[in-house]
N, C-alpha and C positions, 0 to 999 in steps of 0.2 A: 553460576551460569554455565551453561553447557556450549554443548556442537550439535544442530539439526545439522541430518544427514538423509539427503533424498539421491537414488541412485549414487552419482557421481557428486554430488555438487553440495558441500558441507560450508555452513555459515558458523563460525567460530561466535564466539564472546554472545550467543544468545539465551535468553531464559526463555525454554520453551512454553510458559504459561503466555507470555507476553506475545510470540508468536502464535500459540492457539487464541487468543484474544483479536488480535492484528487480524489471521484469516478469517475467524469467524465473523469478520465487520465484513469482510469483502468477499465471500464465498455464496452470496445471494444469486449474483450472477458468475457465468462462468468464469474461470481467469487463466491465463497465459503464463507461462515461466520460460525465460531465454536465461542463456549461461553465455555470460561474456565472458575475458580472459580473467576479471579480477572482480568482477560482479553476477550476483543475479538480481534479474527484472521480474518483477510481477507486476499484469494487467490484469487490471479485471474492469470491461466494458458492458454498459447497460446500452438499450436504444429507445430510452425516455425522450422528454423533451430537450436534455441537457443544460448546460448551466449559462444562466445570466453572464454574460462579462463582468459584472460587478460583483460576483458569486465568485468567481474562480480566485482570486488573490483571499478572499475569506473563507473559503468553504471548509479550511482544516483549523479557525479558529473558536476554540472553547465557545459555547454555547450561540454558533452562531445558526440562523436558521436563514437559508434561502427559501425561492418559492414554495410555498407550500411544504417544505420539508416535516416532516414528522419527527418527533423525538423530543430528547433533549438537547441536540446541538451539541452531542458527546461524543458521540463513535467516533469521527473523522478525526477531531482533536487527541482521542487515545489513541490511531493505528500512527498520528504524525508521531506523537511523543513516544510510542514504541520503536517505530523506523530510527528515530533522531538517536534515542537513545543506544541502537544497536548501529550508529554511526551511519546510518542510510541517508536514503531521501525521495520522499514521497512529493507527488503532485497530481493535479489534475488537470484536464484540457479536454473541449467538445471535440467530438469525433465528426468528421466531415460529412458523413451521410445521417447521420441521426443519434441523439445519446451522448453521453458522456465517457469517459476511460479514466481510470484513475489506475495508477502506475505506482510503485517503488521498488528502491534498488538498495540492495545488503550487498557489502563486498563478502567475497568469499574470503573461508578460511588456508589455512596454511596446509591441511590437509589434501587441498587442490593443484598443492606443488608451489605456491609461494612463499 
C-alpha cells in the first residue's frame, strides 16, 4: 500500500487500485473534497429522487437493492469495505432540496504534519 497524494493532502496506508475503484463508483456525479486538520471528506451529490428512510441504514449493504436500483447491490458495499478498510467512514443522507449525497472521510497521512 502506498500514499495518494493530491496537491497538499496525502492519505497514507492506501492501495491506489482500491481508491481508483472507490472513485470510479462515485465520479458519475460530480464530487466535493474538504481538508479537515486530520481528515479528508468527499461528497458526491446526485438530485434524483433520493433514498427511502428505510434505504439509508441499508443502502451500503452487500447485495441490497432499494427503489428501483439497478445492478447487483455491489458498488456501495465495495466503496464501504474500501473506506472501512483504509480506516474511514462512508455514509449517506437525503439532501434537503432534492437527491441524495453520499459522503466519506480517510484521515490524512503523516506527511500533512501529524
Amino acid at each position: 500500500a502506498g500514499a495518494i497524494t493530491g496537491g497538499e493532502v496525502t492519505v497514507d496506508k492506501c492501495d491506489p487500485a482500491d481508491l481508483d475503484a472507490l472513485t470510479a463508483k462515485m465520479r458519475e456525479s460530480g464530487f466535493k473534497v474538504t481538508q479537515e486538520k486530520d481528515s479528508v471528506t468527499v461528497a458526491v451529490a446526485d438530485e434524483g429522487s433520493g433514498l427511502r428512510a428505510e434505504d439509508l441504514e441499508h443502502v451500503f449493504d452487500k447485495f441490497y437493492h432499494g427503489q428501483a436500483s439497478p445492478g447487483a447491490g455491489l458498488g456501495l458495499s465495495i466503496c464501504r469495505a474500501v473506506v472501512q478498510a483504509h480506516d474511514g467512514r462512508i455514509w449517506a443522507e437525503n439532501r434537503p432540496e432534492k437527491g441524495a449525497i453520499f459522503r466519506f472521510t480517510l484521515p490524512l497521512g503523516e506527511a500533512n504534519g501529524h
